[in-house]
py3Dmol code that shows the C-alpha trace and the ligand (Angstrom):
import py3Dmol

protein = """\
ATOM      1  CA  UNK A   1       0.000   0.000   0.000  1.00  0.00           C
ATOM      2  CA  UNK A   2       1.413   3.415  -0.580  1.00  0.00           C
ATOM      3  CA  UNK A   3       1.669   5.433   1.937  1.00  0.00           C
ATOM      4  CA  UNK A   4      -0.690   8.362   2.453  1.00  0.00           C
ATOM      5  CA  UNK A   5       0.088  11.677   0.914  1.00  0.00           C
ATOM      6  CA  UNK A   6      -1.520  14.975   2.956  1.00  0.00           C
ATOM      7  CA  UNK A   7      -2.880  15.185   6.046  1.00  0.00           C
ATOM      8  CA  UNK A   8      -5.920  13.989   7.687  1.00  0.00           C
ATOM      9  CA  UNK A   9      -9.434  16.294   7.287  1.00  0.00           C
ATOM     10  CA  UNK A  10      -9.591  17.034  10.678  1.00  0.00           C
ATOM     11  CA  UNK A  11     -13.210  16.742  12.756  1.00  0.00           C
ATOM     12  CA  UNK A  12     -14.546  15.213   9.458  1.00  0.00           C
ATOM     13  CA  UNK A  13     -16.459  11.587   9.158  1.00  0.00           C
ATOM     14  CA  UNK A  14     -17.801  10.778   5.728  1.00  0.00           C
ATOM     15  CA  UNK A  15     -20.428   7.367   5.119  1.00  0.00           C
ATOM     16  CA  UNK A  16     -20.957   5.573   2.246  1.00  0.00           C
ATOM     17  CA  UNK A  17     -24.266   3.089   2.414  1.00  0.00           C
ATOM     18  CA  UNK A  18     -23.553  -0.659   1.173  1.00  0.00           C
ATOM     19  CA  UNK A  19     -25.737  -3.559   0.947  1.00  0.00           C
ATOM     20  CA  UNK A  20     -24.192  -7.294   1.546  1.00  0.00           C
ATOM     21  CA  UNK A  21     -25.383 -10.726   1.824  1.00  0.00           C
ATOM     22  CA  UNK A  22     -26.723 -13.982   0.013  1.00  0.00           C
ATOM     23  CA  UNK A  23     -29.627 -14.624  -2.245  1.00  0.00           C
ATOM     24  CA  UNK A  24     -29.920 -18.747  -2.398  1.00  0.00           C
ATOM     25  CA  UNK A  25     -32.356 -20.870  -5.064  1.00  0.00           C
ATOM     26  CA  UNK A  26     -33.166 -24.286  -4.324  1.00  0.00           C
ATOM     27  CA  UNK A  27     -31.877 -27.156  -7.383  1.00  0.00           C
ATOM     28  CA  UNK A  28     -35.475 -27.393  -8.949  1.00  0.00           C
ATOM     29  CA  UNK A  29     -35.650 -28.792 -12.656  1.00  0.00           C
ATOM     30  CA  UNK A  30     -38.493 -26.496 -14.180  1.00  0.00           C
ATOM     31  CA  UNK A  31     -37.332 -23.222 -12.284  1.00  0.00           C
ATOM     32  CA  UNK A  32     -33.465 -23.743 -11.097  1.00  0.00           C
ATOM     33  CA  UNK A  33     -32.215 -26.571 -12.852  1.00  0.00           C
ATOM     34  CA  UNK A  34     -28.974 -28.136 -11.666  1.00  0.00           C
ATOM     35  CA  UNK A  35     -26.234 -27.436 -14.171  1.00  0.00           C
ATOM     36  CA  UNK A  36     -23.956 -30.652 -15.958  1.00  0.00           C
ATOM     37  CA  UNK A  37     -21.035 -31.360 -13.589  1.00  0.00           C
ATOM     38  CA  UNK A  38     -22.819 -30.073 -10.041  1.00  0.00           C
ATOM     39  CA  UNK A  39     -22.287 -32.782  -7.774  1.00  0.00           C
ATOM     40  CA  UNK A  40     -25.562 -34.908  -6.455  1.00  0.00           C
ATOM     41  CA  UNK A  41     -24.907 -33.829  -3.458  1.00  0.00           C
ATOM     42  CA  UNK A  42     -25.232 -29.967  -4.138  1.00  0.00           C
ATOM     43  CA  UNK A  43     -29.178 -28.598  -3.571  1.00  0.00           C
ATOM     44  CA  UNK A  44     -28.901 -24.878  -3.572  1.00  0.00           C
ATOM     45  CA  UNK A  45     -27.112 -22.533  -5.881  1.00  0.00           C
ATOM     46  CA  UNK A  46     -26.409 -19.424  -4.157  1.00  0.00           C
ATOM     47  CA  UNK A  47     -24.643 -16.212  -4.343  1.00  0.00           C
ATOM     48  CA  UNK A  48     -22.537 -13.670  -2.312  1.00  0.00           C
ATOM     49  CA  UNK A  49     -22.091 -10.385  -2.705  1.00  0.00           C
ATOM     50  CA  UNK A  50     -21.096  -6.748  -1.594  1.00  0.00           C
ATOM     51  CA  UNK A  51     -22.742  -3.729  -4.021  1.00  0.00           C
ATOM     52  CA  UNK A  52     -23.930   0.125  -3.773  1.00  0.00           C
ATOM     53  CA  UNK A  53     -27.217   0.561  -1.858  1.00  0.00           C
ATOM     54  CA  UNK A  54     -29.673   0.972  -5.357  1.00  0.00           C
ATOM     55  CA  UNK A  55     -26.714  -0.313  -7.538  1.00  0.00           C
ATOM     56  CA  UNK A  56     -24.719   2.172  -7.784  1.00  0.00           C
ATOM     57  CA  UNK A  57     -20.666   1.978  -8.058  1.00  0.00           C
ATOM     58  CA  UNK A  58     -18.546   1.427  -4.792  1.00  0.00           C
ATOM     59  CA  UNK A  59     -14.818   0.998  -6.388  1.00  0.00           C
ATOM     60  CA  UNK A  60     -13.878   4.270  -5.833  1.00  0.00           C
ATOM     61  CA  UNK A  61     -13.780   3.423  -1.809  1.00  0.00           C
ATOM     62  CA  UNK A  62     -13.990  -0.544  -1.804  1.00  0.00           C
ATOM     63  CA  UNK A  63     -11.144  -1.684  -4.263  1.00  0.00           C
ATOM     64  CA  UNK A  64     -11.348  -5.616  -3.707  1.00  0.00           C
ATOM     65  CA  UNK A  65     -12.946  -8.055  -1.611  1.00  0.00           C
ATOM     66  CA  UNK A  66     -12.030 -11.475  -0.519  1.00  0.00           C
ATOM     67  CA  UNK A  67     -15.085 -14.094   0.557  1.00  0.00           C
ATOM     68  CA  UNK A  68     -13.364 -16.868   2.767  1.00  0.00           C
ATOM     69  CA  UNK A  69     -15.871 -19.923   1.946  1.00  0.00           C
ATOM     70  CA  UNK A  70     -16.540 -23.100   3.828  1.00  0.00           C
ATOM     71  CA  UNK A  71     -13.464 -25.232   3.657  1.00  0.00           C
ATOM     72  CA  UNK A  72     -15.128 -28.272   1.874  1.00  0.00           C
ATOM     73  CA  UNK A  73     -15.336 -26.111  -1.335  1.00  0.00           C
ATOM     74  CA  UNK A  74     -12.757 -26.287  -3.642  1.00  0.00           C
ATOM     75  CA  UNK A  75     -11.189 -23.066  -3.707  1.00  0.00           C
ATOM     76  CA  UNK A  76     -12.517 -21.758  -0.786  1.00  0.00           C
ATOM     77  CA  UNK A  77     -10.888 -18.084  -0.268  1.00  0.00           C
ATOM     78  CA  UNK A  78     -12.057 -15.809  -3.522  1.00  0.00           C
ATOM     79  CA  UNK A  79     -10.413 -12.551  -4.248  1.00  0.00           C
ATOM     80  CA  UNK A  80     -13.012 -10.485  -6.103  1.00  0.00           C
ATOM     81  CA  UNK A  81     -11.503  -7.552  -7.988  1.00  0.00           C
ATOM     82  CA  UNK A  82     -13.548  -4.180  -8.081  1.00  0.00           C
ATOM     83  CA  UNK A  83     -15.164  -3.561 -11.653  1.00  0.00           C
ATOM     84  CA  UNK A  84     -16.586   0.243 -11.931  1.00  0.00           C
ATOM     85  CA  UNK A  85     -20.648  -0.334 -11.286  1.00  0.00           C
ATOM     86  CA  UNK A  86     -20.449  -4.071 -10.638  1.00  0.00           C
ATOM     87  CA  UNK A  87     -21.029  -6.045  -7.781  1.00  0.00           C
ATOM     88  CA  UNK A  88     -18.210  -7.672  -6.041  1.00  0.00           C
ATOM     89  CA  UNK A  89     -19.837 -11.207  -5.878  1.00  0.00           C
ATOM     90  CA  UNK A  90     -19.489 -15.197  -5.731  1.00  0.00           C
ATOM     91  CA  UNK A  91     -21.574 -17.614  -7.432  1.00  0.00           C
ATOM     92  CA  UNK A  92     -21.503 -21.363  -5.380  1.00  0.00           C
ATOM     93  CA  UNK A  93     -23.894 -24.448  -5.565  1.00  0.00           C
ATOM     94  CA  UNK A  94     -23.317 -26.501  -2.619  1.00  0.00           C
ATOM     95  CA  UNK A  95     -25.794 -28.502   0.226  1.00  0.00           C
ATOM     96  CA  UNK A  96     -24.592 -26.551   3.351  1.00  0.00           C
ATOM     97  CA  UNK A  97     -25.352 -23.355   5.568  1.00  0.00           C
ATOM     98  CA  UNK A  98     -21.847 -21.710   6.786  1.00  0.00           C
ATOM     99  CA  UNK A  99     -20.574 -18.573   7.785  1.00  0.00           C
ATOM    100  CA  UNK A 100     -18.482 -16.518   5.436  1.00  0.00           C
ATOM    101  CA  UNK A 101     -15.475 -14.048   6.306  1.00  0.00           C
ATOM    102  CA  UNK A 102     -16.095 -10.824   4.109  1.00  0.00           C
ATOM    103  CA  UNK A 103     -13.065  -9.071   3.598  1.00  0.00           C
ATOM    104  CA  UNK A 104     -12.802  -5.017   2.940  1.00  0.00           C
ATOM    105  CA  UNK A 105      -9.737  -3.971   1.060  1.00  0.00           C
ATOM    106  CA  UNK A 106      -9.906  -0.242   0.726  1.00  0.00           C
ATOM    107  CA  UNK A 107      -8.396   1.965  -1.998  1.00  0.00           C
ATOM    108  CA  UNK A 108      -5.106   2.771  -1.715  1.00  0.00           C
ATOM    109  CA  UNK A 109      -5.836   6.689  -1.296  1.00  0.00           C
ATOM    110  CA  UNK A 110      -7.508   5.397   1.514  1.00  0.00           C
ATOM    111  CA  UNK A 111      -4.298   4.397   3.436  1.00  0.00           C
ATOM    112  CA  UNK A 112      -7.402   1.871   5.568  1.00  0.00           C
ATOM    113  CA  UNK A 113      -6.826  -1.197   6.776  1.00  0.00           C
ATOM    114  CA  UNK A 114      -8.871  -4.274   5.870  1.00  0.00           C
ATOM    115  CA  UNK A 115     -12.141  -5.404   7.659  1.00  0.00           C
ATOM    116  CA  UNK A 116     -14.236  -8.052   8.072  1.00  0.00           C
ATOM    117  CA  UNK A 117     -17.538  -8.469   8.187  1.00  0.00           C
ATOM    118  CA  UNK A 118     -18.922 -12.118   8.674  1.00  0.00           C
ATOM    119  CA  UNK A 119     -22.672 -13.425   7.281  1.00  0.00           C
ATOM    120  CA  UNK A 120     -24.089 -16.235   7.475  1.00  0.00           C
ATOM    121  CA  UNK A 121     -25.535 -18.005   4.098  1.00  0.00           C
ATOM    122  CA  UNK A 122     -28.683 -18.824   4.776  1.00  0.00           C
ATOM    123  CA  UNK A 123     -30.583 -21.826   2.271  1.00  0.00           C
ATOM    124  CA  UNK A 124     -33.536 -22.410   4.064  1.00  0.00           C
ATOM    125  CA  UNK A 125     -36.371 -20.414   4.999  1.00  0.00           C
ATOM    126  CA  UNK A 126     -36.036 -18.680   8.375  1.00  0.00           C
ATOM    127  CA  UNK A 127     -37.113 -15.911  10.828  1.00  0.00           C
ATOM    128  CA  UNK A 128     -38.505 -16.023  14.212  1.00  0.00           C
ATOM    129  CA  UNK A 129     -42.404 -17.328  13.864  1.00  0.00           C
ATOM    130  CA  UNK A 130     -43.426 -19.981  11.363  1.00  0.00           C
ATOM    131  CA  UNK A 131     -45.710 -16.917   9.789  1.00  0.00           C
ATOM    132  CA  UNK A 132     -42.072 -15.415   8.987  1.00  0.00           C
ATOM    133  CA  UNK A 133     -41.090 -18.779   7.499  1.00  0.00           C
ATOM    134  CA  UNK A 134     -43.772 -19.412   5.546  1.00  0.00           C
ATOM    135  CA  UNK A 135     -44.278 -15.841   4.326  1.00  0.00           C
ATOM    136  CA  UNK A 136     -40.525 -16.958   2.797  1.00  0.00           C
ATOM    137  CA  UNK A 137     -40.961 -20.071   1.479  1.00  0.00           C
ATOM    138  CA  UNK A 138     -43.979 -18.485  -1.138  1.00  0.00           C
ATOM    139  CA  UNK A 139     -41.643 -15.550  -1.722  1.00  0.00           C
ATOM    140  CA  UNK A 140     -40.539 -17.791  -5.272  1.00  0.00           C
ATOM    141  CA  UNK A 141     -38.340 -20.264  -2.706  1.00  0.00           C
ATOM    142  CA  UNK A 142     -35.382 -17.517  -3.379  1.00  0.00           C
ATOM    143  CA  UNK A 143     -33.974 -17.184   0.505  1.00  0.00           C
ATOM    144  CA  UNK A 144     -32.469 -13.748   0.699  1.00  0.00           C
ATOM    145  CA  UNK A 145     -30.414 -12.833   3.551  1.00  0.00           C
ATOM    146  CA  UNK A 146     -29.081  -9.067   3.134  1.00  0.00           C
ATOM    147  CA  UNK A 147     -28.219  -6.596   5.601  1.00  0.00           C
ATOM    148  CA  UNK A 148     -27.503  -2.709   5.024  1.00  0.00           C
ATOM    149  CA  UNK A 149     -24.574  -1.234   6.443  1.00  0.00           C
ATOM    150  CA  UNK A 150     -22.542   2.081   6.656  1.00  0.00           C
ATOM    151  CA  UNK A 151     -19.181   2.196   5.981  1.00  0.00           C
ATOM    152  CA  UNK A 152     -17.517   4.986   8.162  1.00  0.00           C
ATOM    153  CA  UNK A 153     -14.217   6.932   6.947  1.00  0.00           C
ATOM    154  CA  UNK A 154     -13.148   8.912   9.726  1.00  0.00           C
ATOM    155  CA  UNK A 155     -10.981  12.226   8.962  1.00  0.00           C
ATOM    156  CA  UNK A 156      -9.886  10.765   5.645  1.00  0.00           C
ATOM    157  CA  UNK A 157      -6.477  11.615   4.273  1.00  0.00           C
ATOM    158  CA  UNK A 158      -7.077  14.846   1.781  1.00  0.00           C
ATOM    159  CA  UNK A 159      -6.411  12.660  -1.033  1.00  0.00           C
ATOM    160  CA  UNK A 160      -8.833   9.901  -0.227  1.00  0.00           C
ATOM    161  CA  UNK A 161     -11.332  13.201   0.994  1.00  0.00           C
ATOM    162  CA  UNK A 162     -11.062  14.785  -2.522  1.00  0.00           C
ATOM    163  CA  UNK A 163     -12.148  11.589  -4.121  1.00  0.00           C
ATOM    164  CA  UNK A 164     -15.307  11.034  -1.686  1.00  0.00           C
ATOM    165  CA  UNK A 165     -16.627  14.431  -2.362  1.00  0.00           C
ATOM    166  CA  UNK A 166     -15.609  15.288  -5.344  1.00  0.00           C
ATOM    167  CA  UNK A 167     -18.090  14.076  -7.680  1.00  0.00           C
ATOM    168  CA  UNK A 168     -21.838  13.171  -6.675  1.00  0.00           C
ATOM    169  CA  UNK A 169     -23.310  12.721 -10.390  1.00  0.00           C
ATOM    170  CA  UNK A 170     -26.268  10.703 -11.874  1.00  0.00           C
ATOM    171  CA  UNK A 171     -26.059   6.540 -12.203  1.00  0.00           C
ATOM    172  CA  UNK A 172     -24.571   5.105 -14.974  1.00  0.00           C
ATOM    173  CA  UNK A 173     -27.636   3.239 -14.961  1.00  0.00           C
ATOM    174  CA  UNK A 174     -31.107   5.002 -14.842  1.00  0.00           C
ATOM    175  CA  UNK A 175     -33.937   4.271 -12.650  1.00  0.00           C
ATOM    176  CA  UNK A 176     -36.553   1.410 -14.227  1.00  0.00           C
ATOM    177  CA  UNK A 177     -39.279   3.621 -15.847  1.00  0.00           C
ATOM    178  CA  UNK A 178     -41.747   2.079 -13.865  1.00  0.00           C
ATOM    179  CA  UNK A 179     -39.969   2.983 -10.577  1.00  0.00           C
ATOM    180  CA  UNK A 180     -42.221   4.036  -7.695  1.00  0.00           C
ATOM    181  CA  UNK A 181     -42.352   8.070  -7.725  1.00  0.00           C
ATOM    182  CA  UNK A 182     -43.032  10.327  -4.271  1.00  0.00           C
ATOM    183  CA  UNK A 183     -42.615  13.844  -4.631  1.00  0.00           C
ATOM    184  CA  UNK A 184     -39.701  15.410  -3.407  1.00  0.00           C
ATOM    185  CA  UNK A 185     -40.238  16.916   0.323  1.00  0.00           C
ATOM    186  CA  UNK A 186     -39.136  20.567  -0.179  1.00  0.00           C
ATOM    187  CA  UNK A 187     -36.042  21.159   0.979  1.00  0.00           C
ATOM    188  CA  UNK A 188     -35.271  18.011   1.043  1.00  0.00           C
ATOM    189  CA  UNK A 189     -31.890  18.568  -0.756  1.00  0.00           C
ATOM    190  CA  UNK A 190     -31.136  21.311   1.773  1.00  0.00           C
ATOM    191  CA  UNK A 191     -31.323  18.696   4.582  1.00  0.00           C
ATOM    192  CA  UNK A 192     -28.667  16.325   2.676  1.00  0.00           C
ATOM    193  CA  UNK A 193     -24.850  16.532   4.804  1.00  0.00           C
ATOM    194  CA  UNK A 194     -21.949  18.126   2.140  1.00  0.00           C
ATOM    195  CA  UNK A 195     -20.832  14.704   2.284  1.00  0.00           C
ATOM    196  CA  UNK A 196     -23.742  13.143   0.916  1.00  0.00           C
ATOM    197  CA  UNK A 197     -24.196  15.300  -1.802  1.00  0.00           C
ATOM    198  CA  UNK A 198     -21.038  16.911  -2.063  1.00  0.00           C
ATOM    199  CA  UNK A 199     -19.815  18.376  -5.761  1.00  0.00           C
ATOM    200  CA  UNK A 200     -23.875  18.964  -6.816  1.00  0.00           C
ATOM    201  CA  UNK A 201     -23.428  22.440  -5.715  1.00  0.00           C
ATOM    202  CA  UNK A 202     -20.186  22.997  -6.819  1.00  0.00           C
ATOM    203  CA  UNK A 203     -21.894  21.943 -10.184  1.00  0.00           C
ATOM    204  CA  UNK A 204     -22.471  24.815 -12.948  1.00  0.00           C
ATOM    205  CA  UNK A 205     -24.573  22.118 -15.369  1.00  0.00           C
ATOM    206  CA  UNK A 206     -27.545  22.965 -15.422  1.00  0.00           C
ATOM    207  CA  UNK A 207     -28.384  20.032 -17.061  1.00  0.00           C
ATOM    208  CA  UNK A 208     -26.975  18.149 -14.745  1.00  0.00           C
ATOM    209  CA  UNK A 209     -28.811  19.860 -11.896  1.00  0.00           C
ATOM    210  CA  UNK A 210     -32.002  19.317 -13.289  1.00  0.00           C
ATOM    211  CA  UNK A 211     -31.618  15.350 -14.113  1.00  0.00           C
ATOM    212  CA  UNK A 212     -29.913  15.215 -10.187  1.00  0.00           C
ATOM    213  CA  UNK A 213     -33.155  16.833  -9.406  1.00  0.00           C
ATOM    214  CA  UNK A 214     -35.222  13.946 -11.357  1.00  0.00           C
ATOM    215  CA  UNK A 215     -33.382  11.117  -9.708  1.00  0.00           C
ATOM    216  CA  UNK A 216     -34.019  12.187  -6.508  1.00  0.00           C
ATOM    217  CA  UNK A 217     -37.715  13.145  -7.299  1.00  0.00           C
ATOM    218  CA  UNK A 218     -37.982   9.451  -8.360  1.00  0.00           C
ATOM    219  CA  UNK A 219     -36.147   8.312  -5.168  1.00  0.00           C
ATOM    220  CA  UNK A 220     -33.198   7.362  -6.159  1.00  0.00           C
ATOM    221  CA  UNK A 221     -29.540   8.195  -5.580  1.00  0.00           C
ATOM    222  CA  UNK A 222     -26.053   9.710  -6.815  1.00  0.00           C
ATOM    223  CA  UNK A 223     -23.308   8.280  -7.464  1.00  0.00           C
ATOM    224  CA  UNK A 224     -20.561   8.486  -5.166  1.00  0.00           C
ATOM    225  CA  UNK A 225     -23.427  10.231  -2.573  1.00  0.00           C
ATOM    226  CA  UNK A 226     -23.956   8.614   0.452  1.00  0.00           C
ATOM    227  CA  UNK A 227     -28.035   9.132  -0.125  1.00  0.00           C
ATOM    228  CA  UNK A 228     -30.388   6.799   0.732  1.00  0.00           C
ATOM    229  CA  UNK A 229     -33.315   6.076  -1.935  1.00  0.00           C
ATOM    230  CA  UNK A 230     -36.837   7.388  -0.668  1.00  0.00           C
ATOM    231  CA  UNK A 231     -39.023   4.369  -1.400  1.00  0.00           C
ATOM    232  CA  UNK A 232     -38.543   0.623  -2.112  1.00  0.00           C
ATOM    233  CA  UNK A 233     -37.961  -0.895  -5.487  1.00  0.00           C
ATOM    234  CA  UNK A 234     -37.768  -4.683  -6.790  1.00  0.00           C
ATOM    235  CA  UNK A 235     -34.546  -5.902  -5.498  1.00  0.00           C
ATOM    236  CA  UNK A 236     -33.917  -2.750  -3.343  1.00  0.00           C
ATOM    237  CA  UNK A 237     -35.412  -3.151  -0.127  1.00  0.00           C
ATOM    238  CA  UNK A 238     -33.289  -0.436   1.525  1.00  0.00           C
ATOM    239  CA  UNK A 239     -34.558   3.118   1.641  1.00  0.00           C
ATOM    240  CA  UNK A 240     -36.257   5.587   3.593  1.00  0.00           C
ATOM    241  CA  UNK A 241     -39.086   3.979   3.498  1.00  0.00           C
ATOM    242  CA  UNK A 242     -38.219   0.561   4.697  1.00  0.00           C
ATOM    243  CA  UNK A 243     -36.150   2.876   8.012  1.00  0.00           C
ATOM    244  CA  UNK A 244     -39.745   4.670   8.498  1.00  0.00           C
ATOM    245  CA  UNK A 245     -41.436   0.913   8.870  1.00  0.00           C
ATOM    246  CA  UNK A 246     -38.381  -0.227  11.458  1.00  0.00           C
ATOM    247  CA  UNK A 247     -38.676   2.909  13.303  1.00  0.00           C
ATOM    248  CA  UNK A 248     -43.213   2.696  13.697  1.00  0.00           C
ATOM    249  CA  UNK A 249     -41.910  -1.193  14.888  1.00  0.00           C
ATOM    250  CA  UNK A 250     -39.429  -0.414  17.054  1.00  0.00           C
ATOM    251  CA  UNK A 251     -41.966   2.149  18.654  1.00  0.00           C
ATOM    252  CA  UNK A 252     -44.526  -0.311  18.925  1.00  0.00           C
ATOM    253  CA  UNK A 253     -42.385  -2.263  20.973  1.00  0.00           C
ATOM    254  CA  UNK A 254     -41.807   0.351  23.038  1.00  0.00           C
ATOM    255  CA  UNK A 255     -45.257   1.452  23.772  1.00  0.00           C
ATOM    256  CA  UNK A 256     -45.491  -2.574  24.899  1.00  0.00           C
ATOM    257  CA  UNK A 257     -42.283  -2.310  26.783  1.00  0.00           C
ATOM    258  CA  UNK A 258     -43.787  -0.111  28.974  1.00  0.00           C
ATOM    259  CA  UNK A 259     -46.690  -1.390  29.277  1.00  0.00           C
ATOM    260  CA  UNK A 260     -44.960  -4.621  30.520  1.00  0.00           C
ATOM    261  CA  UNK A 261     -42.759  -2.747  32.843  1.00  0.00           C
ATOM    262  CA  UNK A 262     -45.716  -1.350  34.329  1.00  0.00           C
ATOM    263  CA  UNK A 263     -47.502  -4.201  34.765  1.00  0.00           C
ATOM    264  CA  UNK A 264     -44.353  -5.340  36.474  1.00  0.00           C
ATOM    265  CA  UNK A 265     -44.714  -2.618  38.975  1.00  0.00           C
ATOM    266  CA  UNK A 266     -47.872  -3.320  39.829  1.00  0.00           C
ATOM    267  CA  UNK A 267     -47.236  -7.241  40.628  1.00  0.00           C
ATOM    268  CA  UNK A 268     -44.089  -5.747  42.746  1.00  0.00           C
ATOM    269  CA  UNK A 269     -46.200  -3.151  44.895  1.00  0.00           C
ATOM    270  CA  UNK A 270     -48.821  -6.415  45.235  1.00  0.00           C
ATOM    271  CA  UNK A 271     -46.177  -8.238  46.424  1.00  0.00           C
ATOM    272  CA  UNK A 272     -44.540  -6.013  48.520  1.00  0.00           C
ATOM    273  CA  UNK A 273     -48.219  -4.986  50.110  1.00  0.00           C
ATOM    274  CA  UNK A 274     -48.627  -8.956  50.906  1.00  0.00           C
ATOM    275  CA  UNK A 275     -44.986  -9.441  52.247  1.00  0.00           C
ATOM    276  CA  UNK A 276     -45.780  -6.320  54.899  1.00  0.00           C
ATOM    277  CA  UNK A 277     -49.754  -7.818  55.675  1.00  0.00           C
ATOM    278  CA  UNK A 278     -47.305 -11.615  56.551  1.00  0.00           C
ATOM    279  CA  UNK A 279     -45.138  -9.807  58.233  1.00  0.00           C
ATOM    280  CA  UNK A 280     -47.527  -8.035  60.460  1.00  0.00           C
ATOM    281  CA  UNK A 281     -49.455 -10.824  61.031  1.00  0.00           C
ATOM    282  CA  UNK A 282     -46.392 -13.215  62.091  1.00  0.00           C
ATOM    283  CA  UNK A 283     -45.459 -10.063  64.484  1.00  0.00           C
ATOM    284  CA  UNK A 284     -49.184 -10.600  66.018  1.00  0.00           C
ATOM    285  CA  UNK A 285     -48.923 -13.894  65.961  1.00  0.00           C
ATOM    286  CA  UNK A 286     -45.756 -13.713  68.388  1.00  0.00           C
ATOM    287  CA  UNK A 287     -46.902 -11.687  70.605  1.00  0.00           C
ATOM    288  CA  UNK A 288     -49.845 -13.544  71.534  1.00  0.00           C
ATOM    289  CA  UNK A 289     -48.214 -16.472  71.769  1.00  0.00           C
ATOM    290  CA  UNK A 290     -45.478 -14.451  74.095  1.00  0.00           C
ATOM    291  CA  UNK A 291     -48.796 -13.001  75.899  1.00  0.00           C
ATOM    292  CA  UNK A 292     -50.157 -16.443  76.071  1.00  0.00           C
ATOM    293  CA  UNK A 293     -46.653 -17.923  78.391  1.00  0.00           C
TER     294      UNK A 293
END
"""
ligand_1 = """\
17
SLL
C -23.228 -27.906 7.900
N -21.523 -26.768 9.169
O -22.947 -29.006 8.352
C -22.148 -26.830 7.920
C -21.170 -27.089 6.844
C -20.737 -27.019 4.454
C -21.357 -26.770 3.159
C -21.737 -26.770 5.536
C -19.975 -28.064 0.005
C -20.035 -27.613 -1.392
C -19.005 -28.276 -2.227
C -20.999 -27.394 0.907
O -22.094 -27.021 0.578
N -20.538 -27.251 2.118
O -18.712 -29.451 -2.023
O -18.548 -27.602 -3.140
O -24.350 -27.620 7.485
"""
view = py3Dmol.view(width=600, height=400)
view.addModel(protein, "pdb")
view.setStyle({"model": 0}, {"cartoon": {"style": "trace"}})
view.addModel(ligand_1, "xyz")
view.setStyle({"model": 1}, {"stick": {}})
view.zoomTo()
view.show()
């Protein structure tokens, strides 16, 4: 790795949203048939990955990324090169649930250490309740297992700083014309960090303004942004509108939280009101029988 060049940008943190996980198909012969050469033993063919949150490109911060595999598969650790706007991603077969090892290798600008995340590749239907199981098992018996996550560059060298902010621009791919529209909230650019949409005001294209403007109207994102899109498409379950349905869940459970806690109060000052009623009657109960000598 070369070493840095410049200093650090002092009292400055910069995120970058990613998307990682599996998506596994059972072997079936109509809809998934097994391919010549996959051993008998193999039902699932499944696939790893690490991509931009809505597709977009992540080389310009992630440069490669190494899956570490279950050992009974030939080959087992995969170095996956960066390629501008593609995934970084494994295709298996194989009979087996593991965990895999999901090594970060930054770009050099970066001067970063490697990370590692770890997921677990899921082939069977799962969740909590048997409602969560079956709900997956209809979903097209595709398991998909795929967790957002932030990646977090704190004060970044200049160099590596320049190439974060320096560019938010449209995808190289456009949004589905179908794609779910919600107007733009006012302001709504106005609330976005420098870093996440850092370079559109620098911007003198007005062109370019107005499709930026579009894209996010749609709900989608920039390139090299660290946005978020507004609503849910096909294949992109992560956006503001999946956060607003954990957040009304996670308050639900609050509201019955409480409720339990105070419940559990109640039973306490019961309790407590019993233990003192005992208490004074084994007192009473003493001193009559003392009286009673
Ligand atoms: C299990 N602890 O027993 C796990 C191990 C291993 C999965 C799962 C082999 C593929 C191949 C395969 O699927 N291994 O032979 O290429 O469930």
């Amino acid at each position: 790795m070369a070493p840095p060049t410049g200093k650090r940008v002092k009292g400055v943190q910069i995120f970058r949203p990613f998307v990682y996980g599996t998506t596994a198909k059972p072997f079936d012969e109509k809809t998934n048939p097994k391919p010549p050469g996959v051993p008998d033993d193999h039902t699932h063919s499944w696939t790893i990955f690490v991509k931009g949150i809505d597709d977009v490109d992540i080389t310009y911060w992630l440069r490669r990324v190494q899956f570490k595999l279950h050992e009974s598969i030939p080959n087992h650790v995969r170095m996956i090169e960066g390629e501008k706007g593609k995934p970084f991603e494994v295709h298996e077969t194989g009979w087996g649930e593991f965990e895999i090892a999901i090594k970060l290798y930054y770009v050099p600008e970066s001067a970063e250490k490697p990370q590692t995340l770890y997921h677990h590749l899921r082939l069977h239907p799962y969740g909590r309740t048997e409602a969560e199981k079956e709900t997956m098992r209809l979903a097209g018996g595709e398991i998909i297992s795929w967790a957002y996550e932030e990646q977090i560059f704190n004060e970044p060298y200049e160099p590596f700083y320049e190439i974060l902010t320096s560019g938010a621009m449209p995808p190289a791919h456009p949004l589905p014309p179908s794609s779910a529209s919600t107007p733009t909230q006012p302001g709504h650019h106005k609330s976005l960090s420098k870093s996440s949409i850092s370079g559109g005001g620098k911007s003198k294209d007005k062109d370019k303004d107005k499709e930026v403007q579009m894209i996010r109207s749609e709900g989608g994102v920039l390139e090299r942004s660290a946005m978020i899109p507004l609503v849910n498409r096909p294949g992109q379950p992560f956006s503001r509108e999946t956060e607003q349905v954990e957040i009304k869940k996670l308050q639900e459970a609050m509201v019955k939280v409480d409720e339990m806690v105070r419940k559990n109060k109640e039973e306490v000052q019961r309790k407590e009101a019993r233990l003192r009623e005992l208490k004074a009657e084994s007192a009473a109960a003493a001193a009559a029988a003392t009286a009673g000598k």
